[in-house]
C-alpha positions as CSV (number, residue, x, y, z in Angstrom):
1,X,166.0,-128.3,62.0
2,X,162.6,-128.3,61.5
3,X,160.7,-125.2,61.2
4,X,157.0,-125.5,60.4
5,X,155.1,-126.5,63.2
6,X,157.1,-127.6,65.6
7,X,156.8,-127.6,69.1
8,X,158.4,-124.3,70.8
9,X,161.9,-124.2,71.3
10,X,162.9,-123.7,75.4
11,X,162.9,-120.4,76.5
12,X,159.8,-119.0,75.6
13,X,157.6,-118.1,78.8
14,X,154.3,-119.4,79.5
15,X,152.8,-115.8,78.2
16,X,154.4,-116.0,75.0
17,X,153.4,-119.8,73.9
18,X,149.7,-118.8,75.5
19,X,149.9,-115.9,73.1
20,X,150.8,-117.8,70.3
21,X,148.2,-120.1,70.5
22,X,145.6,-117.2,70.6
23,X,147.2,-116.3,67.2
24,X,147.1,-119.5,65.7
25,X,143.7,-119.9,67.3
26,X,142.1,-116.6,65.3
27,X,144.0,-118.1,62.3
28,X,142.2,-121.7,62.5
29,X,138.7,-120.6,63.3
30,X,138.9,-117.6,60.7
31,X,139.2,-119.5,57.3
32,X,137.1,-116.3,55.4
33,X,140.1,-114.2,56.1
34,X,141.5,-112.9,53.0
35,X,145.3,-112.9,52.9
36,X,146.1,-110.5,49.5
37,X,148.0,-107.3,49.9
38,X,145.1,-105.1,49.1
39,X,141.4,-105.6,47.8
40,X,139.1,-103.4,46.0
41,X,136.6,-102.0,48.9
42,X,133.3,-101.9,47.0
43,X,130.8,-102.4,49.8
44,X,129.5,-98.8,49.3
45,X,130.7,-98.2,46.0
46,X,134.1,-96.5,46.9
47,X,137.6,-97.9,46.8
48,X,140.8,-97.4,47.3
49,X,143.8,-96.6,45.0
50,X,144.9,-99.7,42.7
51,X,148.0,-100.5,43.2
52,X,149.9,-102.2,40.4
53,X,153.1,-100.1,40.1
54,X,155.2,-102.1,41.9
55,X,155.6,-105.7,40.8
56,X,153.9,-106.8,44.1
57,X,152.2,-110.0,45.1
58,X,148.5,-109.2,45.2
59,X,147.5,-112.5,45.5
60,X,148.6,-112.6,49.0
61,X,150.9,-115.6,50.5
62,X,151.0,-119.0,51.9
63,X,149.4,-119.5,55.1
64,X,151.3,-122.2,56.1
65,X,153.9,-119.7,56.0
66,X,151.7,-117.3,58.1
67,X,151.6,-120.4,60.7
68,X,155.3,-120.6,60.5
69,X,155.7,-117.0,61.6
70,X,153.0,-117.0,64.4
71,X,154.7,-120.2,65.8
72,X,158.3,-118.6,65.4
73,X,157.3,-115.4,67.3
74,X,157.6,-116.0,71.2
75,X,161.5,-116.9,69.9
76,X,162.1,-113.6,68.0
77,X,164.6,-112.9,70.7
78,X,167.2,-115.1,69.3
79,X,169.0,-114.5,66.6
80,X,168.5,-116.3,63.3
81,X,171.6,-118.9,63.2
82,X,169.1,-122.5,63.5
83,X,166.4,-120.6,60.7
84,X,168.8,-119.3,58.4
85,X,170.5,-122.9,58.1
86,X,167.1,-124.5,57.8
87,X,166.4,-122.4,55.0
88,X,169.9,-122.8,53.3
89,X,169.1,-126.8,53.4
90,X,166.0,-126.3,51.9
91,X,167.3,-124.0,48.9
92,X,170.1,-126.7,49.0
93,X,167.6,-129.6,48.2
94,X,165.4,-127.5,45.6
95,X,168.1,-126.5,43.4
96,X,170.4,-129.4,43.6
97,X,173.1,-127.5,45.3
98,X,175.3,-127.8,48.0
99,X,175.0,-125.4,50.8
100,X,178.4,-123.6,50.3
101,X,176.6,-122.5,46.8
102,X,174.3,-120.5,48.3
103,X,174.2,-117.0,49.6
104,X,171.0,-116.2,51.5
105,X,170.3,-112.5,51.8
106,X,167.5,-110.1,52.6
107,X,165.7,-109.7,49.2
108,X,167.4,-110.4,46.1
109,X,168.6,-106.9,46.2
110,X,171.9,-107.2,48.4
111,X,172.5,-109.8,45.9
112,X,173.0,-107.8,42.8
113,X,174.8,-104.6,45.4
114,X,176.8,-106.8,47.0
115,X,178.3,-108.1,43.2
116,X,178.5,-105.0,42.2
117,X,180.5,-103.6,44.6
118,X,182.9,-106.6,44.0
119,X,183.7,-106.6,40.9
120,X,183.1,-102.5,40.3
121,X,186.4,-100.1,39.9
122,X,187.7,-97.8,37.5
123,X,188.0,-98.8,34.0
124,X,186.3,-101.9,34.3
125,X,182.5,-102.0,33.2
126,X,179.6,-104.4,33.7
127,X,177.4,-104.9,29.5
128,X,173.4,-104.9,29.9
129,X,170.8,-103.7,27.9
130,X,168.4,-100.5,27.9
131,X,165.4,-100.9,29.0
132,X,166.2,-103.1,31.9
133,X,166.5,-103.2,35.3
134,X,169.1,-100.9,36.9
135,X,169.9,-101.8,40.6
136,X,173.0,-103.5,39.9
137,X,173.9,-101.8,37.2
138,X,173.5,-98.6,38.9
139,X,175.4,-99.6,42.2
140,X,178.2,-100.8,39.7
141,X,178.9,-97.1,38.8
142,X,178.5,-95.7,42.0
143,X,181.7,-97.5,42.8
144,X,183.5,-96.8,39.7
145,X,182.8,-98.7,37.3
146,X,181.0,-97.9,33.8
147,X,178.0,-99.4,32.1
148,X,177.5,-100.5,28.5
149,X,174.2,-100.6,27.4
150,X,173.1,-102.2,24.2
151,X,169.7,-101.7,22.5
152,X,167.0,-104.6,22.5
153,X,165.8,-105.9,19.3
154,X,162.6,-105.4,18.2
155,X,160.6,-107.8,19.8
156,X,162.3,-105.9,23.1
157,X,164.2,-109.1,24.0
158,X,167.9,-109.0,24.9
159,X,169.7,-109.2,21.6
160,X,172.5,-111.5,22.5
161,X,174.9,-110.6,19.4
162,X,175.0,-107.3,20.7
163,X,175.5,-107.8,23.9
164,X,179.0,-109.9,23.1
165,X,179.7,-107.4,20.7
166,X,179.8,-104.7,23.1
167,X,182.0,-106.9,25.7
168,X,185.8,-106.0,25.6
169,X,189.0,-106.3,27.4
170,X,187.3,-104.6,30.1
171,X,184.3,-105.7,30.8
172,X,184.2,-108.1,33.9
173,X,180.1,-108.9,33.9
174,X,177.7,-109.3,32.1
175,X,174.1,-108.9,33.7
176,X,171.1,-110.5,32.7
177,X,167.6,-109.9,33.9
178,X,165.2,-112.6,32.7
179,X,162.2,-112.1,32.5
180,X,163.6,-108.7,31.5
181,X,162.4,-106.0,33.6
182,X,160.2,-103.7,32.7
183,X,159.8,-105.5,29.2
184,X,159.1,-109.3,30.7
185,X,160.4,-111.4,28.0
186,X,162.6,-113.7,28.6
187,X,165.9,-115.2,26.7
188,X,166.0,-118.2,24.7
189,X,167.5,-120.8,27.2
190,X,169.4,-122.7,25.0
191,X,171.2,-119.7,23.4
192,X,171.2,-117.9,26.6
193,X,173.4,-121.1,27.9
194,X,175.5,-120.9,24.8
195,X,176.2,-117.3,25.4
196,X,177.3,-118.1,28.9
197,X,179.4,-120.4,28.2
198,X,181.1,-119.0,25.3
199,X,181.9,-115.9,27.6
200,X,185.4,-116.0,28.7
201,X,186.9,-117.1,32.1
202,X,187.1,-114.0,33.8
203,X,183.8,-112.4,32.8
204,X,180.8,-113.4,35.1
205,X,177.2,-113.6,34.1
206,X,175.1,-112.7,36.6
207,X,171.4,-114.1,35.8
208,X,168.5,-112.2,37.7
209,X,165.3,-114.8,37.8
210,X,163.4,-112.7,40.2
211,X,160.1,-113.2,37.8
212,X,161.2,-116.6,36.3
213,X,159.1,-119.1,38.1
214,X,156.1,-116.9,36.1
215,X,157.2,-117.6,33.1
216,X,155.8,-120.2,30.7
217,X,157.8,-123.3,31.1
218,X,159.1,-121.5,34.6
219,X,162.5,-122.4,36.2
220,X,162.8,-126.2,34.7
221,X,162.6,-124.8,31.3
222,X,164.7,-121.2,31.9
223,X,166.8,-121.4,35.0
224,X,170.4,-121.3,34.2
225,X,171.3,-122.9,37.7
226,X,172.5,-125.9,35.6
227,X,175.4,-123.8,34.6
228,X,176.3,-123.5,38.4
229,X,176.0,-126.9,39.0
230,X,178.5,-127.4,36.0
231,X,180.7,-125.3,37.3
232,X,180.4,-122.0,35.1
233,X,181.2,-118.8,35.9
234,X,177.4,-117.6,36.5
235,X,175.5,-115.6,39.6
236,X,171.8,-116.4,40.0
237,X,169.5,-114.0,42.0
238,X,166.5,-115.6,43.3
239,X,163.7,-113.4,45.4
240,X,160.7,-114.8,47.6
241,X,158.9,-111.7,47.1
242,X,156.9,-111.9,43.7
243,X,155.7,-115.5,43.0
244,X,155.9,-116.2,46.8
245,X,153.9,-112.8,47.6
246,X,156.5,-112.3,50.7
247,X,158.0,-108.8,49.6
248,X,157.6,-107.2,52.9
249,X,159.6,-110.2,54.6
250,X,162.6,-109.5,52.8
251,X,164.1,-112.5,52.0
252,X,166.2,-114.0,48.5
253,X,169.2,-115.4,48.0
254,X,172.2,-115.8,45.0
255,X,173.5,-119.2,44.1
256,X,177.0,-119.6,42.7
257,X,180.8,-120.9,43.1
258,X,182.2,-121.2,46.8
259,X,184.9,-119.0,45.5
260,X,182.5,-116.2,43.8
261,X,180.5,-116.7,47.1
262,X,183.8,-115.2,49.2
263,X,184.5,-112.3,47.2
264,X,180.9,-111.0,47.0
265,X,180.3,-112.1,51.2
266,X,182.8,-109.0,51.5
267,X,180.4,-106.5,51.2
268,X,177.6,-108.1,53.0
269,X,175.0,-106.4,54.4
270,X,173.3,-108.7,56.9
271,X,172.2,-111.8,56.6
272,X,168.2,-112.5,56.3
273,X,165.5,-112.4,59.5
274,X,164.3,-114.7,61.6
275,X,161.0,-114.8,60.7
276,X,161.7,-114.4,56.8
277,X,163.5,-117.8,57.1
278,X,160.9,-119.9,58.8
279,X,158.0,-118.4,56.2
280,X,160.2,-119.0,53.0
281,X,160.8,-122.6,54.0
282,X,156.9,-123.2,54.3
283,X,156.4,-121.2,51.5
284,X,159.1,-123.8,49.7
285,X,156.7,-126.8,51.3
286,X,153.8,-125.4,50.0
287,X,153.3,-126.3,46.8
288,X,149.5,-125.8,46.6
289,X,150.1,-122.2,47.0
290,X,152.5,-121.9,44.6
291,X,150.5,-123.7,42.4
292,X,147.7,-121.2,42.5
293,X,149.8,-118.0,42.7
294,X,151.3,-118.9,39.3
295,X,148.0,-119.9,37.8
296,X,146.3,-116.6,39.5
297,X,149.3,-114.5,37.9
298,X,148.7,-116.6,34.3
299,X,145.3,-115.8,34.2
300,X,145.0,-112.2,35.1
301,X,148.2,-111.6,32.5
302,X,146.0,-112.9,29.9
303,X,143.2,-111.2,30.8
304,X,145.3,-108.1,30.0
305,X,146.6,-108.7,27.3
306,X,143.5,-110.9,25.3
307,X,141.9,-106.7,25.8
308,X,144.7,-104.6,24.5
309,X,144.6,-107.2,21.5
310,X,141.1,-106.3,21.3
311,X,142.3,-102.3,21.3
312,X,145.2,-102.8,19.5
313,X,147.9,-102.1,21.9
314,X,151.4,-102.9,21.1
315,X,152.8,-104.7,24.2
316,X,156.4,-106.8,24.7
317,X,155.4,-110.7,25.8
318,X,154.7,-110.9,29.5
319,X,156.7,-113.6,31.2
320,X,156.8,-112.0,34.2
321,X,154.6,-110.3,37.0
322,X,153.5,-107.3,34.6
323,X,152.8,-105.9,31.1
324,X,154.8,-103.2,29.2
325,X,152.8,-101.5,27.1
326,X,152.7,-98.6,24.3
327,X,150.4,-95.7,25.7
328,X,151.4,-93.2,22.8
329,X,151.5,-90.3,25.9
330,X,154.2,-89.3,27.7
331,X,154.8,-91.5,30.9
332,X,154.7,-89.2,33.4
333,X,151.3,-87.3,31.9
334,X,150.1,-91.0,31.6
335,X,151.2,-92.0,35.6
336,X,149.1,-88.8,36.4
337,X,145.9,-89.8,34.5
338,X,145.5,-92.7,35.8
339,X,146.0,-91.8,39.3
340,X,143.3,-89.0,39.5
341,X,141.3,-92.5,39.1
342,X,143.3,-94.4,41.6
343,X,144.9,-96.3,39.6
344,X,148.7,-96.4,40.3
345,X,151.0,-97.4,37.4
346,X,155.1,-97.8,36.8
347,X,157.7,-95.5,36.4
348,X,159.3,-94.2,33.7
349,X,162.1,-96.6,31.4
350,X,164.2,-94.5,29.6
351,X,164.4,-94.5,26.6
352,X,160.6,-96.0,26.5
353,X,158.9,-92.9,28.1
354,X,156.0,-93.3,25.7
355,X,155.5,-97.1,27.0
356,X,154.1,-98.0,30.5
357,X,154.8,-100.8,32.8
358,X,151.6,-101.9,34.7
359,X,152.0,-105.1,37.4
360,X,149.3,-107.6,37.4
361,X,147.1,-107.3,40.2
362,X,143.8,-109.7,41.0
363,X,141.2,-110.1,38.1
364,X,139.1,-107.7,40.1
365,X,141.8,-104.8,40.2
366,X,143.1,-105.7,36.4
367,X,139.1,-104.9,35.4
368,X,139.2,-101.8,37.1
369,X,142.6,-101.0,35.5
370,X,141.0,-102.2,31.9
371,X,138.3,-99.9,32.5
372,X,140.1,-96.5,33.1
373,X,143.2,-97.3,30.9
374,X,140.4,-97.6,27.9
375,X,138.6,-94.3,29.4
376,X,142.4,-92.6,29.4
377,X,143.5,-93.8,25.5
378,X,139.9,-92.2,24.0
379,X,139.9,-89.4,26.0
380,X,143.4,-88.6,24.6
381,X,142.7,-90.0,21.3
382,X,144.9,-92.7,21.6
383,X,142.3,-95.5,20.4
């Protein structure tokens, strides 16, 4: 089925197509219109709060994937059977998979629950490391299960001889987040592929590359979807909310064996929407936007990080949609600085709480954020 642009499917009324023409007709004849999340009011000198504390898309999202949505609306009455198969065949076709691989879901995050809760009970344990990201890991123990965390090494990359050293005759996972999150480096590939397949048969890897397309190289140099294609035991999460800018849609997916695919479908939590479909395949067809979203994320990443160079900051290499950082103060007392200026900034990692996580916004906003982070660190003698 073809989503993007095709003429309406019977059963919309008269008043419904008219009103989606008025909506594509604003869109067309308003080409100033700015589609990021947020922007920095500074017609009167004012503006709002910055908001870069939540790994967020501010560069907005494909408009061909706006049009997608405006033509899909006078059919939101159906369910989402035709879209959500349109959009497994176009995952299908970019990662080389056939469609029985695939598990499309609303976010990425059902994908990591849903695992959990599969392969979580009592006395089994999933192995990760601390900092990292915790969804999975966290759902994993709310059903019984217990976590191993391992240290990272001192670049704050996942040391991989210490995460197989804490695996043992009951572990059952092994998860992954790469780039790591809130650190954003990422995992040598080809030892990260080693590791994976060294694992034995009835461990499962699951691989979180929710911020891998940012990375330099991006998926054709880190993905681990090969592995799936050969067969491995692996889980990938995929999201269209950070290099796609489409958080609020809802919308990701997991790719792995038919059979892995069955046990985790047990504990599914509904499938994606309608209108989340039809704007992640136009988001998949537009490669323009991807194009400058990843440059845009590049280059205000850099920007960041070429000034706490100047300052001296210690920071882990970003490969992702944000920057950790040593502050030197407290998280929380640093969180509350920061927002008496508006600028809003990550939460705490344990055991990090001297370290902040700040996403990358526009240039504009990452200015802003320059400024008052440099006010902050010499007003508490930090720098």
């Amino acid at each position: 089925m073809s989503i993007l642009l095709e003429p309406r499917k019977s059963g919309a009324g008269p008043f419904t197509k008219f009103a989606s023409l008025i909506a594509m007709g604003a869109l067309a004849v308003a080409p100033h219109v700015s589609f990021a999340q947020h922007e920095v009011d500074t017609d009167e000198g004012a503006r709002g709060p910055i908001k870069i504390n939540g790994n967020e898309n501010a560069f907005g999202y494909s408009q061909m994937a706006m049009m997608a949505i405006m033509q899909e609306l006078p059919d939101i009455n159906r369910y989402a059977w035709e879209e959500t198969k349109a959009l497994m065949e176009a995952i299908a076709m970019r990662e080389m998979l056939p469609e029985e691989y695939i598990l499309p879901t609303a976010g990425s995050g059902p994908v990591l629950q849903m695992t959990a809760m599969a392969y979580a009970k009592e006395g089994k344990n999933v192995v990760t490391v601390e900092p990292g990201y915790t969804q999975l890991v966290n759902t994993f123990k709310d059903f019984g299960g217990e976590v191993k965390t391992v240290p990272l090494n001192s670049k704050l990359e996942y040391d991989l001889a210490a995460v197989k050293a804490a695996i043992d005759e009951n572990t059952v996972m092994v998860y992954i987040c790469n780039p790591n999150n809130p650190t954003g480096t990422t995992v040598d590939p080809s030892a990260l592929k080693s590791f994976i397949r060294e694992l034995p048969d009835n461990i499962v890897a699951f691989v979180d590359e929710a911020y891998l397309e940012l990375a330099d190289g991006g998926l054709e140099k880190h993905s681990m979807v090969s592995l799936v294609r050969e067969g491995e035991n692996v889980i990938i999460a995929r999201t269209f909310s950070k290099v796609y800018g489409m958080a609020g849609l809802r919308i990701g997916y997991g790719l792995m064996k038919p059979d892995t695919i069955k046990k985790v479908r047990k504990y599914g939590m509904g499938g994606p929407n309608k209108l989340g479909c039809v704007a992640a395949v136009a988001s998949l067809q537009d490669t323009m936007f991807f194009e400058q979203s990843v440059t845009s994320y590049r280059a205000a990443r850099k920007m960041v990080t070429d000034r706490l160079d100047e300052l001296g900051i210690e920071y882990a290499k970003p490969q992702g949609s944000f920057v950790f950082m040593k502050t030197g103060i407290p998280i929380k007392e640093f969180q509350a600085l920061m927002e008496a200026e508006q600028v809003l900034v990550g939460r705490p990692f344990p055991p990090m709480l001297d370290w902040c996580r700040v996403s990358v916004g526009t240039e504009e906003e990452m200015g802003i954020f320059l400024s008052v982070f440099e006010d902050v660190m010499k007003s508490q003698g930090k720098i």
